[in-house]
C-alpha positions in Angstrom: 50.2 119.2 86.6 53.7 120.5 86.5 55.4 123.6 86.2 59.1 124.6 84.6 61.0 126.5 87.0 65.0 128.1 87.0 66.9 126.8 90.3 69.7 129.0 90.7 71.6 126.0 92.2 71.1 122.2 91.3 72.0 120.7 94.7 69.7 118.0 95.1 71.4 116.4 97.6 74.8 114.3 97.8 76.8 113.3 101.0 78.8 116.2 102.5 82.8 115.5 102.0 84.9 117.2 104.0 88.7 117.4 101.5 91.6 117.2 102.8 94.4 119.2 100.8 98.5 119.9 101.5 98.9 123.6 102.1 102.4 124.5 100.0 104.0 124.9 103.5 103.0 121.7 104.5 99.6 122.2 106.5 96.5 120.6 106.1 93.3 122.9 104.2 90.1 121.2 105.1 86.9 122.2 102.5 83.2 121.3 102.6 81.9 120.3 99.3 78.7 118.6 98.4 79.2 117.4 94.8 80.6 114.1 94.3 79.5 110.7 92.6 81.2 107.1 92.7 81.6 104.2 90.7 83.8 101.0 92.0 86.9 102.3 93.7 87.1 105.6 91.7 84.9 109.3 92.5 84.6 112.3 90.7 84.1 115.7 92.5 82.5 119.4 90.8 84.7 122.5 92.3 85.4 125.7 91.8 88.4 126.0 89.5 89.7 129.1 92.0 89.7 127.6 94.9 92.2 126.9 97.5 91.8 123.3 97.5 92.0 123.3 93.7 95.3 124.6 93.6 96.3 122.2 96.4 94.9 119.4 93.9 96.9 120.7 91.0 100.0 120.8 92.7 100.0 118.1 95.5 98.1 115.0 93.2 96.8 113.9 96.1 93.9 113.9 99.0 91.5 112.9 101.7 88.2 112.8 101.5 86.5 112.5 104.5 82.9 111.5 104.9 80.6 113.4 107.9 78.3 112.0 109.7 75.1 113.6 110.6 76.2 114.9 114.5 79.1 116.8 113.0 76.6 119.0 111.3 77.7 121.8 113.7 81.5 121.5 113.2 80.9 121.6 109.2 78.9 124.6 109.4 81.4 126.5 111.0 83.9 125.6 107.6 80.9 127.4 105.6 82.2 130.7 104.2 85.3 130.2 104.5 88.7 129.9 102.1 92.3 129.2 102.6 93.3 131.6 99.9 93.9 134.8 100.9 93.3 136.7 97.6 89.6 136.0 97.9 88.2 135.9 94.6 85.2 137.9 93.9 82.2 135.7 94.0 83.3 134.6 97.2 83.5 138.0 98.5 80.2 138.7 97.6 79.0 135.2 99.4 80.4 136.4 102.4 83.7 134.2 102.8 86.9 135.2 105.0 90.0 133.7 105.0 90.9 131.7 107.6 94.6 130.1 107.9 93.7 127.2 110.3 90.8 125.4 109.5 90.6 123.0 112.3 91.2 125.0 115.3 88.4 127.5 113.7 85.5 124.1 113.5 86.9 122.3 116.2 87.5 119.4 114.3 90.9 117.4 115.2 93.8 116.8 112.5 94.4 112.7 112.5 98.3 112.9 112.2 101.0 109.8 112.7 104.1 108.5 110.9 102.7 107.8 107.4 101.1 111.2 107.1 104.2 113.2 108.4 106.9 111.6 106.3 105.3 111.1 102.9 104.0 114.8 102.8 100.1 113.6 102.9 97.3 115.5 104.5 96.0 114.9 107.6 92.6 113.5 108.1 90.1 114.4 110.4 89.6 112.3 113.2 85.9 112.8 113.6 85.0 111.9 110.2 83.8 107.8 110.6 84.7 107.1 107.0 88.1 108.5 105.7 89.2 107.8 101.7 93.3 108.6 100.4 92.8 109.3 97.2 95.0 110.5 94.3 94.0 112.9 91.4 93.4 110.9 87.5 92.4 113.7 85.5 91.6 117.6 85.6 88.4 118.0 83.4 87.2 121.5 82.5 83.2 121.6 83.8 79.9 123.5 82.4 82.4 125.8 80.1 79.7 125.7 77.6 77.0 127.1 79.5 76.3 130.3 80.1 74.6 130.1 83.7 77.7 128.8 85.4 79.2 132.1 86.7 82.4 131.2 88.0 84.9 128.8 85.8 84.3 124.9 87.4 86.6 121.2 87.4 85.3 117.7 87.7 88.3 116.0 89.2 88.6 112.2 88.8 90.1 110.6 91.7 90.7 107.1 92.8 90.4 105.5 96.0 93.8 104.1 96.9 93.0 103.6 101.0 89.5 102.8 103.1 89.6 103.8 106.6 86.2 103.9 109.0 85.7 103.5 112.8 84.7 100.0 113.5 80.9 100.8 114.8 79.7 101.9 111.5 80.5 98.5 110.2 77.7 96.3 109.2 77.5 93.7 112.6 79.7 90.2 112.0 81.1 92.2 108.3 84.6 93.5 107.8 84.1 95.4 105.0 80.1 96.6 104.5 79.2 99.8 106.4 75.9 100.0 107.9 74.3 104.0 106.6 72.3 103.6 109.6 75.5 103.3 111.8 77.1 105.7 109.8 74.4 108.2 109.3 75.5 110.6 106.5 75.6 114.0 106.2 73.4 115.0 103.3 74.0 118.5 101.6 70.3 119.2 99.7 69.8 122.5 98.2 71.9 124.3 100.6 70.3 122.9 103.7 71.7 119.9 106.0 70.2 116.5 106.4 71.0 113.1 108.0 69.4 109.7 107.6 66.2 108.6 109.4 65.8 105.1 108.6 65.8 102.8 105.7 62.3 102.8 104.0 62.2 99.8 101.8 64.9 97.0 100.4 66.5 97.5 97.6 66.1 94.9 94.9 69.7 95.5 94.1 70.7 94.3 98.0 69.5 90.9 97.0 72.6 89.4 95.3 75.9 89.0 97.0 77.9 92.9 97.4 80.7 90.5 96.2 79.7 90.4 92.8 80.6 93.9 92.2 83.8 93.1 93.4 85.5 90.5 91.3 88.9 91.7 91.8 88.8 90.3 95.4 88.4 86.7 93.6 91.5 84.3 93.9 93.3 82.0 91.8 91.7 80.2 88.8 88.3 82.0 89.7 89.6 85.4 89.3 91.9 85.0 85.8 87.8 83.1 84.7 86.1 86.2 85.6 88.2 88.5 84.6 88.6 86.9 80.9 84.8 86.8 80.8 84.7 90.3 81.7 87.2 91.2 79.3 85.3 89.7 76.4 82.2 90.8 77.8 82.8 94.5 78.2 84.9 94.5 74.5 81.4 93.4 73.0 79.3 95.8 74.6 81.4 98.8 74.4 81.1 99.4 70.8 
C-alpha cells in the first residue's frame, strides 16, 4: 500500500559540494550546496538565483567545486546559514542566515592558495576537501519558473570540468585515475540531514566492463580517430 504525500523539499540525497567562488575584491566565498548531477566531464548544479555565489558565477565564469568527505561533516555545518551577501534577501532571513565576510576562518576550513590561483584571479580551494574540480560556467538556465511551489526564483548552471585534483589515499590501490568511495567516503546531503558511506553492498553490473570504455577520448592514434568516427555515426543515427 502506498500513500501520496507533499515533501516541502525534494532532497533525496546527492554528495555535499562545497563551491568555491571569486569575491569581486578578490577573496574566496565558499557555499554548501547539495544539488548537483554529472555526466562525462561536465555537472550541472540547482541554486538559488540570489545568492552570493550566483552573482560570483555570473560575473567571474569560473569555480571550484570541492567534494567533502564524511569527517568534515562538522566544518560544513558550521557554513549552514550562512551568506556572503550582505543584503540578505528575505527567505534567507526568515531561515535564519547571517552574513559572514570570511567563510573559512568562521568553519575552520583552510584556503589551498599557490601561484596559479593568485595570478590568474581563480578561487582558492579548500585544502581539506580530498576531491577538488576547476570548473568553468557553459550556460545559465532559468529553473522550476513554471511551477508554482518553488518560492524563491532558481538556476541550473552547466559547468564543465577543466581540472581533477584528489589526495592520493582516496585513489583506488595500484590506479592513477579511479577513486575508491570507500577511501573517499562522501558526504551525503539527504533531506536536510548528513550522511557518509558505510560500505559497498553489492557489485554493480555496470563495474564489470573496463571504466575505459566511457572514456574514449583517452584512446591514441588510429584507435581514437576509429572510435570517434563510429561514435559520430553512431550518435547522428540515434539522435533523431
Amino acid at each position: 500500500m502506498r500513500v501520496d504525500i507533499e515533501p516541502a523539499i525534494m532532497y533525496f540525497g546527492t554528495p555535499v559540494v562545497l563551491i568555491s567562488t571569486l569575491n569581486e575584491d578578490g577573496t574566496t566565498n565558499i557555499a554548501p550546496i547539495s544539488s548537483v548531477w554529472w555526466l562525462g566531464w561536465s555537472c550541472m548544479i540547482g541554486i538559488d538565483a540570489t545568492s552570493h555565489t550566483t552573482k560570483n558565477l555570473k560575473r567571474n565564469g569560473q569555480c571550484v567545486l570541492n567534494l567533502a568527505s564524511g569527517d568534515l561533516a562538522e566544518k560544513v555545518n558550521a557554513l549552514a546559514l550562512l551568506t556572503g551577501s550582505e543584503a540578505i534577501p528575505l527567505h534567507k532571513k526568515i531561515l535564519g542566515y547571517k552574513s559572514v565576510k570570511d567563510k573559512f576562518v568562521h568553519s575552520g576550513f583552510t584556503p589551498q592558495t599557490g601561484p596559479q590561483v593568485e595570478n590568474e584571479g581563480k578561487p582558492s580551494a579548500i585544502k581539506e576537501c580530498p576531491i577538488q574540480l576547476e570548473v568553468t560556467v557553459e550556460s545559465f538556465n532559468s529553473f522550476g519558473h513554471n511551477d508554482e511551489r518553488m518560492a524563491v526564483p532558481a538556476y541550473a548552471i552547466e559547468l564543465k570540468i577543466n581540472r581533477v585534483s584528489v589526495m592520493p589515499q582516496v585513489l583506488q590501490d595500484g590506479s592513477k585515475n579511479k577513486i575508491d568511495p570507500n577511501k573517499w567516503n562522501p558526504l551525503i546531503m539527504n533531506f536536510r540531514k548528513l550522511y557518509s558511506l558505510t560500505s559497498e553492498i553489492n557489485e554493480s553490473r555496470l563495474a564489470r566492463k573496463p571504466e575505459a570504455l566511457y572514456a574514449p577520448w583517452k584512446q591514441k592514434g588510429l584507435k581514437r580517430v576509429i572510435s570517434n568516427f563510429l561514435l559520430r555515426r553512431s550518435n547522428k543515427r540515434h539522435s533523431h
